[in-house]
TORBAPA-860289 format. One record per atom (N, C-alpha, C): atom name; residue in one letter; x, y, z. Coordinates in nm, 2 decimals, always signed. Example, Ala and Ser with C-alpha at 12.3 -4.5 7.8 and 13.67 -1.06 7.14 Angstrom:
# TORBAPA-860289
+------+------+--------+--------+--------+
: atom : type :      x :      y :      z :
+------+------+--------+--------+--------+
:    N :    a :  +1.32 :  -0.57 :  +0.78 :
:   CA :    a :  +1.23 :  -0.45 :  +0.78 :
:    C :    a :  +1.32 :  -0.33 :  +0.78 :
:    N :    s :  +1.28 :  -0.22 :  +0.71 :
:   CA :    s :  +1.37 :  -0.11 :  +0.71 :
:    C :    s :  +1.29 :  +0.00 :  +0.79 :
+------+------+--------+--------+--------+
# end
This chain:
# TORBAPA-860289
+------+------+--------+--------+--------+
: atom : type :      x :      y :      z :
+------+------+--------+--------+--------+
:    N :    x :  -2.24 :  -1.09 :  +0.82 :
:   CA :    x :  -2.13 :  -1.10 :  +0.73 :
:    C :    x :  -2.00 :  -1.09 :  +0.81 :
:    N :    x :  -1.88 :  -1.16 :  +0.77 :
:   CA :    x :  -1.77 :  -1.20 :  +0.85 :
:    C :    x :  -1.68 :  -1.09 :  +0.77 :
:    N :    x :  -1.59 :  -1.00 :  +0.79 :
:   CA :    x :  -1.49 :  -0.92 :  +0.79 :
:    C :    x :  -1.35 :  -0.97 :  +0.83 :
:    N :    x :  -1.26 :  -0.99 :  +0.75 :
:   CA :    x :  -1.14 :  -0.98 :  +0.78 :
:    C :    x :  -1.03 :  -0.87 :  +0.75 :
:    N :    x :  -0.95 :  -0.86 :  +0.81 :
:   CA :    x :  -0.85 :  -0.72 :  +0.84 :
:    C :    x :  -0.87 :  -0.65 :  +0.67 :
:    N :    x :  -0.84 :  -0.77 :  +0.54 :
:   CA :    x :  -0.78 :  -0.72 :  +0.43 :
:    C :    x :  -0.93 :  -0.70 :  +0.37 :
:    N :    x :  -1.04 :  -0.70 :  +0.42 :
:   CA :    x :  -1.16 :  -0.71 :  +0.33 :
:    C :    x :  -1.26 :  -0.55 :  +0.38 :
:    N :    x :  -1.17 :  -0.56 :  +0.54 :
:   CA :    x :  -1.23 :  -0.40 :  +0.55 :
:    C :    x :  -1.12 :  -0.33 :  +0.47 :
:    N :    x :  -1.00 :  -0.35 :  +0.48 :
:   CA :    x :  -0.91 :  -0.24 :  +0.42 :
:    C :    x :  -0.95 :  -0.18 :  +0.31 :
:    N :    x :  -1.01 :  -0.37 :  +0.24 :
:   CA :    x :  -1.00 :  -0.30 :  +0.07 :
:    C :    x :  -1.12 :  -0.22 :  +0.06 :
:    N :    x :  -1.24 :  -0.25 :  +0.16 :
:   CA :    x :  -1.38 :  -0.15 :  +0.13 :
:    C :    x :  -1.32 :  +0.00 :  +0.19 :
:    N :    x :  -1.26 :  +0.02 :  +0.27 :
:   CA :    x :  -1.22 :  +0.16 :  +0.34 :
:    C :    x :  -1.12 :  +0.21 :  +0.23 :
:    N :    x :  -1.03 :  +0.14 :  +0.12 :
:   CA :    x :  -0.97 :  +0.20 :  +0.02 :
:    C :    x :  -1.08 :  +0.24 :  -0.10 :
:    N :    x :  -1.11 :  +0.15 :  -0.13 :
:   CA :    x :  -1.24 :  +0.18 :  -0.17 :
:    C :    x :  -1.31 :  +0.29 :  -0.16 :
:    N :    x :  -1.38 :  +0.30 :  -0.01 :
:   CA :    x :  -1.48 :  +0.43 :  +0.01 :
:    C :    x :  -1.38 :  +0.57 :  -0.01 :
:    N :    x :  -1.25 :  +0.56 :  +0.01 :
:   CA :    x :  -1.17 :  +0.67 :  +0.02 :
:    C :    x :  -1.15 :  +0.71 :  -0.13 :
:    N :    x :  -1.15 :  +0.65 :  -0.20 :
:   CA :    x :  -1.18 :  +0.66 :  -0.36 :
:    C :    x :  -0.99 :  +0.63 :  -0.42 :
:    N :    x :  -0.92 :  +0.54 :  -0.36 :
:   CA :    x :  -0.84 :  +0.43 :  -0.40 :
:    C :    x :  -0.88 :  +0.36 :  -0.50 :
:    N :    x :  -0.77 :  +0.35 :  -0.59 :
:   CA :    x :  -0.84 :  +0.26 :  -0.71 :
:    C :    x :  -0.68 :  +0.20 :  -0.78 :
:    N :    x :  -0.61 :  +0.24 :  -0.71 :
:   CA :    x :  -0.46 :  +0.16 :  -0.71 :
:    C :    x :  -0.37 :  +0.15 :  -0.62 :
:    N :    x :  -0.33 :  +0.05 :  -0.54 :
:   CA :    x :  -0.23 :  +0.06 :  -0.46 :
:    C :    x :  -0.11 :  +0.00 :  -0.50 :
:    N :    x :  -0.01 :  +0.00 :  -0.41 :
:   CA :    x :  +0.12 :  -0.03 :  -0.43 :
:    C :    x :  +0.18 :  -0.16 :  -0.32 :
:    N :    x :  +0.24 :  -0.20 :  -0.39 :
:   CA :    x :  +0.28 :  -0.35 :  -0.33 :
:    C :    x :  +0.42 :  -0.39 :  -0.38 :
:    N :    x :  +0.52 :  -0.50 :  -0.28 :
:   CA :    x :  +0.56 :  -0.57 :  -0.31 :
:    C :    x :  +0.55 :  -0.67 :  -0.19 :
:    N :    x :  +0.45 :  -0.82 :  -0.27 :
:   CA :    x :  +0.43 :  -0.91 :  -0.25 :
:    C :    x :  +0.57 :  -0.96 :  -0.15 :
:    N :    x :  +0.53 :  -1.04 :  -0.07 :
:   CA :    x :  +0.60 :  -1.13 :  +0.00 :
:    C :    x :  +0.55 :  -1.24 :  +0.07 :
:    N :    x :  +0.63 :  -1.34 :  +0.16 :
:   CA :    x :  +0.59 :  -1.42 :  +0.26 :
:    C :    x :  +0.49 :  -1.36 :  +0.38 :
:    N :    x :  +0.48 :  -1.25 :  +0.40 :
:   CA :    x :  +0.47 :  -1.20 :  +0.51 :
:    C :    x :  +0.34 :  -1.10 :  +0.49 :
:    N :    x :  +0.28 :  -1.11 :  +0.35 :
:   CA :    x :  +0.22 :  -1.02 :  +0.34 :
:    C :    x :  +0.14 :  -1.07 :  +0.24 :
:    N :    x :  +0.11 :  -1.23 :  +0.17 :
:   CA :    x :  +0.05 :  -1.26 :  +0.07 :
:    C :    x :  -0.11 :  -1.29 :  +0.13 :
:    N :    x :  -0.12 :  -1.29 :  +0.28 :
:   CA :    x :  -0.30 :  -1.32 :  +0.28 :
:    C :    x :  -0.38 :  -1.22 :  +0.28 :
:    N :    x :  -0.29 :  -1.07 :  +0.30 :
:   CA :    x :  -0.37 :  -0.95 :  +0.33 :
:    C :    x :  -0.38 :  -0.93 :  +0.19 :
:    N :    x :  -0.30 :  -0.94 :  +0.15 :
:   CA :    x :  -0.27 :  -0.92 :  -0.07 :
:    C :    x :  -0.40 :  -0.99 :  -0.08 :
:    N :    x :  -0.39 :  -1.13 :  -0.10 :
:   CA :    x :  -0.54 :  -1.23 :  -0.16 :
:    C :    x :  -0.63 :  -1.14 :  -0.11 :
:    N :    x :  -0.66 :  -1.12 :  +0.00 :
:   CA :    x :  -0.83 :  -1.02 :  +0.05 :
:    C :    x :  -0.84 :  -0.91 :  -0.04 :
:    N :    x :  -0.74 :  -0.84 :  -0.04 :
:   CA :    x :  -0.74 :  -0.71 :  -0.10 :
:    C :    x :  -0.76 :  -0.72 :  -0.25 :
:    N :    x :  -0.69 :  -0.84 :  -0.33 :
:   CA :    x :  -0.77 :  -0.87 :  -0.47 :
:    C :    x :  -0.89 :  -0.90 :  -0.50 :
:    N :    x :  -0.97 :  -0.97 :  -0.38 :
:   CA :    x :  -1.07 :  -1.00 :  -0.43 :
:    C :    x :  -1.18 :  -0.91 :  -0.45 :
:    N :    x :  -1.16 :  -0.79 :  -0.45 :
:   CA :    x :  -1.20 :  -0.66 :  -0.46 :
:    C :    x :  -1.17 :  -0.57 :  -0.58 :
:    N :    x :  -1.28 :  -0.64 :  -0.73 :
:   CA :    x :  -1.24 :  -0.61 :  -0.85 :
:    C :    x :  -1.19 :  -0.46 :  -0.87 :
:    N :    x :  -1.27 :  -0.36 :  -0.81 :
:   CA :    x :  -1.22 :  -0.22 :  -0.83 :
:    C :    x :  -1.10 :  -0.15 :  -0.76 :
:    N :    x :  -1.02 :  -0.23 :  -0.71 :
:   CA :    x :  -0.89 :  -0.23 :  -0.68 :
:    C :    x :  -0.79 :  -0.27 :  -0.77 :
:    N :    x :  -0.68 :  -0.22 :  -0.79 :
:   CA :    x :  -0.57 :  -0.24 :  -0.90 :
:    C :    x :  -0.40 :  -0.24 :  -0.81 :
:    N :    x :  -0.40 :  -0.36 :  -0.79 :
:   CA :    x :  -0.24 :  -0.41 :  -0.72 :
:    C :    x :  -0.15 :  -0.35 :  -0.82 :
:    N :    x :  -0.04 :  -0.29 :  -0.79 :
:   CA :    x :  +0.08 :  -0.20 :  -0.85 :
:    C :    x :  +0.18 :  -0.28 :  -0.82 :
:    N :    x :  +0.26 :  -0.39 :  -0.85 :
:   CA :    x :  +0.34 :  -0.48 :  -0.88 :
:    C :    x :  +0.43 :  -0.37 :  -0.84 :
:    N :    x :  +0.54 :  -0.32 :  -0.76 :
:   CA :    x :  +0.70 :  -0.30 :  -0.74 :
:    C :    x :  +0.84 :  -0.42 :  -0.76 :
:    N :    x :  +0.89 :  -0.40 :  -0.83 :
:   CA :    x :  +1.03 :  -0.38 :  -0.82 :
:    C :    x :  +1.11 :  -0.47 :  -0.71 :
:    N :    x :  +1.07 :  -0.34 :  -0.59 :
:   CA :    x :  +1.13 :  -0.32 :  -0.47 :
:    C :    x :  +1.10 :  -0.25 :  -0.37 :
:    N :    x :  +1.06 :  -0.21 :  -0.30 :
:   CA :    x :  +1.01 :  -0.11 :  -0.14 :
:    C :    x :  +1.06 :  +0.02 :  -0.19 :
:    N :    x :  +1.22 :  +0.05 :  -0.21 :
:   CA :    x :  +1.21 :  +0.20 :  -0.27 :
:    C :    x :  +1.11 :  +0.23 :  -0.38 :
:    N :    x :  +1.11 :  +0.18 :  -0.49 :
:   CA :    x :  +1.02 :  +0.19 :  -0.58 :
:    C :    x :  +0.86 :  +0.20 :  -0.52 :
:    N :    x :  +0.85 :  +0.11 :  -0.47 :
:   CA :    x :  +0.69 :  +0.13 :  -0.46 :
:    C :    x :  +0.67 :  +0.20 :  -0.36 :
:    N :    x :  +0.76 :  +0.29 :  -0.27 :
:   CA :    x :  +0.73 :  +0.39 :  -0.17 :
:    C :    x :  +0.76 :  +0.51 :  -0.29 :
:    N :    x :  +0.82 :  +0.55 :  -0.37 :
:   CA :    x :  +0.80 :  +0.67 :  -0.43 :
:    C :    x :  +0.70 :  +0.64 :  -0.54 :
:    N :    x :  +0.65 :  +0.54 :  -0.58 :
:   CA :    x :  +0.54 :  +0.54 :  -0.67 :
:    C :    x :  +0.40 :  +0.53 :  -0.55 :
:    N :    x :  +0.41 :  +0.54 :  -0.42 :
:   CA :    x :  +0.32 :  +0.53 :  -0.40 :
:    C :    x :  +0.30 :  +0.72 :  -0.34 :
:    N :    x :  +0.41 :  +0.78 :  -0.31 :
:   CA :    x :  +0.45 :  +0.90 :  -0.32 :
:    C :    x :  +0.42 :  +1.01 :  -0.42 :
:    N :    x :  +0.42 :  +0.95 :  -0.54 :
:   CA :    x :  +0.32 :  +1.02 :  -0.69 :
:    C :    x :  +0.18 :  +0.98 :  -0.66 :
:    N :    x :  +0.16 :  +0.91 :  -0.66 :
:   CA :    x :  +0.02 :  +0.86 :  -0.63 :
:    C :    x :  -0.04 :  +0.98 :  -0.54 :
:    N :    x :  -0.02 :  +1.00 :  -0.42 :
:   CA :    x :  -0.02 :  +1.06 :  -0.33 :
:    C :    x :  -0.06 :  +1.26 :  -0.39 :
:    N :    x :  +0.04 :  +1.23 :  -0.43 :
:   CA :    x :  +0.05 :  +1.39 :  -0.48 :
:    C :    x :  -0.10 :  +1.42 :  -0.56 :
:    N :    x :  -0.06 :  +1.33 :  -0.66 :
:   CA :    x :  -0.16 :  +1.29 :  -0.76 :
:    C :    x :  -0.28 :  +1.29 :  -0.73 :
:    N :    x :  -0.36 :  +1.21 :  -0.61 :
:   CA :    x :  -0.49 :  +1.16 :  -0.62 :
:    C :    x :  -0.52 :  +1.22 :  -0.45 :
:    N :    x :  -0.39 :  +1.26 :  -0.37 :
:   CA :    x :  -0.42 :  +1.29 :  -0.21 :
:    C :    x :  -0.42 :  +1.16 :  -0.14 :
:    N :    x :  -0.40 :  +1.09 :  -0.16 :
:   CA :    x :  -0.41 :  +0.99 :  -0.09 :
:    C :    x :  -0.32 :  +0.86 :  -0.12 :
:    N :    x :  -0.20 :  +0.79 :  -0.07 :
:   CA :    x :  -0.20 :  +0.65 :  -0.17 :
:    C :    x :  -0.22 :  +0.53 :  -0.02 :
:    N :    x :  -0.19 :  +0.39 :  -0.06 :
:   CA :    x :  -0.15 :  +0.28 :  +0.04 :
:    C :    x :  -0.04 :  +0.19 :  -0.03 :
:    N :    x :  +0.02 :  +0.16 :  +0.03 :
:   CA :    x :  +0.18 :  +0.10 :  +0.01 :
:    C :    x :  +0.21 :  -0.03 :  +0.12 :
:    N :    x :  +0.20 :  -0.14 :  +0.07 :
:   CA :    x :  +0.22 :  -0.30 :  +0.13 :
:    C :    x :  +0.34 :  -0.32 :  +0.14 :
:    N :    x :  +0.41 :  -0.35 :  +0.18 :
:   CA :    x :  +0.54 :  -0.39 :  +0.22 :
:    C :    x :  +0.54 :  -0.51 :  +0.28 :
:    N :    x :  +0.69 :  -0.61 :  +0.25 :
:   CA :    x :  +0.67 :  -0.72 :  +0.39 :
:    C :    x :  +0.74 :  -0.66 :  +0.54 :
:    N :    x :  +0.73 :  -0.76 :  +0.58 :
:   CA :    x :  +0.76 :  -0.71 :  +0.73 :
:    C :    x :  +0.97 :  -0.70 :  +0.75 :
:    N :    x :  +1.01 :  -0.63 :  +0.87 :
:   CA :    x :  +1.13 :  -0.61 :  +0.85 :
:    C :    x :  +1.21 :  -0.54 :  +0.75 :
:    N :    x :  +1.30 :  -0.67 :  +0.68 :
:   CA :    x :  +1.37 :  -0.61 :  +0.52 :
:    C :    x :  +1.31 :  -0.51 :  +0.44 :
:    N :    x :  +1.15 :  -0.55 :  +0.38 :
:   CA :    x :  +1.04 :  -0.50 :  +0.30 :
:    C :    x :  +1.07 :  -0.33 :  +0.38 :
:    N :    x :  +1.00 :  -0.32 :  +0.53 :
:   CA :    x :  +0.99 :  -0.23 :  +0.55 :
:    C :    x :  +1.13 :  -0.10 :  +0.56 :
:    N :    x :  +1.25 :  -0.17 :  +0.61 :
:   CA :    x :  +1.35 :  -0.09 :  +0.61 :
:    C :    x :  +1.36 :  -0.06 :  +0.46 :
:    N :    x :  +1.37 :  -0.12 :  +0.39 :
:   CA :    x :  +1.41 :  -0.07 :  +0.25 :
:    C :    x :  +1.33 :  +0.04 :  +0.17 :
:    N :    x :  +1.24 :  +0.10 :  +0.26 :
:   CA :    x :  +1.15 :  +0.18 :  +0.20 :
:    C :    x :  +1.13 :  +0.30 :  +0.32 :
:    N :    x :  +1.24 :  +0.35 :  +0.39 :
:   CA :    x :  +1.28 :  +0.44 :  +0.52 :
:    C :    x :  +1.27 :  +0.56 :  +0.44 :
:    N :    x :  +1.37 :  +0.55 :  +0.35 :
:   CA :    x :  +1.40 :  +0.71 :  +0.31 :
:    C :    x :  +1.32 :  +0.79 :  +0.22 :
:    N :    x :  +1.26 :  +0.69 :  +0.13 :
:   CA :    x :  +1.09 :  +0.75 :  +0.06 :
:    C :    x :  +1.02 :  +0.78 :  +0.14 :
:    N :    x :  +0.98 :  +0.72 :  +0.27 :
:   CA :    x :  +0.92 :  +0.74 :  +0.37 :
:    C :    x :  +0.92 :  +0.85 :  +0.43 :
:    N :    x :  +1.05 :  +0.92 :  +0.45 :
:   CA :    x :  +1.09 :  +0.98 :  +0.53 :
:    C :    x :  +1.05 :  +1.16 :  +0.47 :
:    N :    x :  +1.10 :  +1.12 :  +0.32 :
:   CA :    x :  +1.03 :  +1.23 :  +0.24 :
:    C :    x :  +0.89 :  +1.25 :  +0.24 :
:    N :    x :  +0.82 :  +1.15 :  +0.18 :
:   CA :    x :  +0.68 :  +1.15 :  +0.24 :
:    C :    x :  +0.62 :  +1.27 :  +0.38 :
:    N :    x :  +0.68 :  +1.19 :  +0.49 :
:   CA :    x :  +0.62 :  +1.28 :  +0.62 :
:    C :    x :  +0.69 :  +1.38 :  +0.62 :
:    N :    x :  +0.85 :  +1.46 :  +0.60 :
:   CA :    x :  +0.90 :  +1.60 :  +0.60 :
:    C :    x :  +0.79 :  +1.66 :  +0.47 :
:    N :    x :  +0.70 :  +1.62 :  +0.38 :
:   CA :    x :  +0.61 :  +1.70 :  +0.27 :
:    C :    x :  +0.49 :  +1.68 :  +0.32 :
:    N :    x :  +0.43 :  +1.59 :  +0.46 :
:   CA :    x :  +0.32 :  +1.57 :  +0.48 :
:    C :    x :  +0.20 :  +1.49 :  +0.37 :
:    N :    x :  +0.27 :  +1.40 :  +0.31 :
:   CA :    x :  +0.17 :  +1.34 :  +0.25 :
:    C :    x :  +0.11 :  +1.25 :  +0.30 :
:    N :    x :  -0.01 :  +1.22 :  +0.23 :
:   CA :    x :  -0.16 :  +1.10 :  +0.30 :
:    C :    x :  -0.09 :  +0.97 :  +0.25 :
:    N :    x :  +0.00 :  +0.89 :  +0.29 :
:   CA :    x :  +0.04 :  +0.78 :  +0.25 :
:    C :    x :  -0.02 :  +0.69 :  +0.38 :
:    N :    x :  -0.04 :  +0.57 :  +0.35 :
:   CA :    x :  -0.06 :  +0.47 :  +0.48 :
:    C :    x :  +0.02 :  +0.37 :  +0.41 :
:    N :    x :  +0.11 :  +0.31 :  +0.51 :
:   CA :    x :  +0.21 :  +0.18 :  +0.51 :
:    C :    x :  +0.12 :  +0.10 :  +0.55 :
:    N :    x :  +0.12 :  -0.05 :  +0.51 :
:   CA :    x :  +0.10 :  -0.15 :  +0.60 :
:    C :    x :  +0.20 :  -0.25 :  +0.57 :
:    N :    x :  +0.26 :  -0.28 :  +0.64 :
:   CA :    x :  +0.41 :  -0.37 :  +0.66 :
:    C :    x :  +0.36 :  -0.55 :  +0.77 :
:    N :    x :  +0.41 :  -0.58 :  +0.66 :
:   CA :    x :  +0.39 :  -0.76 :  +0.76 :
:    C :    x :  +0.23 :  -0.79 :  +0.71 :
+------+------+--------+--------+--------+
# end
Protein backbone atom coordinates (compact mmCIF):
# COMPACT_ATOMS: atom_id res chain seq x y z
CA UNK A 1 0.00 0.00 0.00
CA UNK A 2 1.25 3.51 -1.14
CA UNK A 3 1.39 6.27 1.75
CA UNK A 4 1.45 9.81 1.10
CA UNK A 5 2.81 12.60 3.60
CA UNK A 6 -1.20 13.56 4.35
CA UNK A 7 -2.42 9.87 4.66
CA UNK A 8 0.23 8.99 7.26
CA UNK A 9 -0.45 12.20 9.08
CA UNK A 10 -4.08 11.61 9.11
CA UNK A 11 -3.53 7.75 10.51
CA UNK A 12 -0.80 9.19 13.12
CA UNK A 13 -3.70 11.86 14.17
CA UNK A 14 -5.73 9.29 14.23
CA UNK A 15 -3.73 6.72 16.41
CA UNK A 16 -2.94 9.83 18.76
CA UNK A 17 -6.67 9.96 19.35
CA UNK A 18 -7.29 13.43 17.19
CA UNK A 19 -10.64 13.73 16.09
CA UNK A 20 -10.53 17.51 15.07
CA UNK A 21 -8.08 19.60 13.67
CA UNK A 22 -7.70 23.12 12.72
CA UNK A 23 -7.11 24.67 9.39
CA UNK A 24 -7.14 27.56 7.18
CA UNK A 25 -7.30 26.21 3.74
CA UNK A 26 -5.12 27.76 1.15
CA UNK A 27 -3.04 27.53 -2.21
CA UNK A 28 -0.30 26.12 -0.48
CA UNK A 29 -1.87 23.74 1.60
CA UNK A 30 -5.07 22.26 -0.32
CA UNK A 31 -3.38 18.62 -1.23
CA UNK A 32 -2.31 17.80 2.27
CA UNK A 33 -6.02 19.12 3.26
CA UNK A 34 -7.69 16.50 0.47
CA UNK A 35 -5.54 13.47 2.08
CA UNK A 36 -6.36 14.45 5.43
CA UNK A 37 -10.25 14.44 4.47
CA UNK A 38 -10.34 11.39 3.15
CA UNK A 39 -10.11 10.07 6.55
CA UNK A 40 -13.83 9.95 7.76
CA UNK A 41 -12.95 10.11 11.56
CA UNK A 42 -11.20 13.24 11.19
CA UNK A 43 -13.16 16.67 11.46
CA UNK A 44 -11.49 19.81 9.57
CA UNK A 45 -12.09 23.06 11.81
CA UNK A 46 -12.69 25.72 9.11
CA UNK A 47 -10.76 29.23 10.64
CA UNK A 48 -11.41 32.58 10.05
CA UNK A 49 -7.74 33.26 10.01
CA UNK A 50 -4.28 31.80 11.46
CA UNK A 51 -4.77 33.78 14.75
CA UNK A 52 -8.03 32.14 15.18
CA UNK A 53 -7.20 28.83 14.33
CA UNK A 54 -3.84 28.92 16.39
CA UNK A 55 -5.81 29.81 19.65
CA UNK A 56 -8.60 27.35 18.77
CA UNK A 57 -6.18 24.95 18.22
CA UNK A 58 -4.58 26.22 21.64
CA UNK A 59 -8.15 25.15 23.54
CA UNK A 60 -8.02 22.12 21.85
CA UNK A 61 -4.81 21.45 23.30
CA UNK A 62 -5.57 22.18 26.79
CA UNK A 63 -8.65 20.30 26.30
CA UNK A 64 -7.78 17.00 24.79
CA UNK A 65 -3.46 17.35 25.33
CA UNK A 66 -2.89 17.45 22.12
CA UNK A 67 -4.09 19.58 18.94
CA UNK A 68 -2.73 20.06 14.89
CA UNK A 69 -3.07 23.36 13.19
CA UNK A 70 -2.57 23.78 9.09
CA UNK A 71 -1.65 26.91 8.00
CA UNK A 72 -0.42 28.09 4.43
CA UNK A 73 2.93 28.73 3.92
CA UNK A 74 4.66 32.27 4.68
CA UNK A 75 1.60 34.92 5.32
CA UNK A 76 -0.63 31.85 6.83
CA UNK A 77 2.28 31.11 9.00
CA UNK A 78 3.43 34.56 10.30
CA UNK A 79 -0.05 35.49 11.08
CA UNK A 80 -0.28 32.84 13.69
CA UNK A 81 3.45 33.85 15.62
CA UNK A 82 1.96 35.23 18.69
CA UNK A 83 -0.70 32.25 19.51
CA UNK A 84 2.22 30.32 18.82
CA UNK A 85 4.35 31.94 20.90
CA UNK A 86 1.97 31.49 23.94
CA UNK A 87 1.53 27.98 23.12
CA UNK A 88 5.42 27.05 23.71
CA UNK A 89 6.02 29.83 26.86
CA UNK A 90 2.72 27.18 28.48
CA UNK A 91 4.33 24.19 26.82
CA UNK A 92 1.59 22.83 24.95
CA UNK A 93 1.35 19.63 22.53
CA UNK A 94 0.44 21.66 19.48
CA UNK A 95 2.02 20.58 15.95
CA UNK A 96 1.98 23.28 13.06
CA UNK A 97 2.21 22.11 9.65
CA UNK A 98 2.65 25.21 7.36
CA UNK A 99 2.85 25.04 3.37
Amino acid sequence: ETHTVGSYLAYRMEELGITDYFAVPGDFNFSILDEILQNPRLRLVGCCNELNAAYAADGYSRARGLAFLFVTFNVGSLSCVNACAGMFAENLPVVIVSG
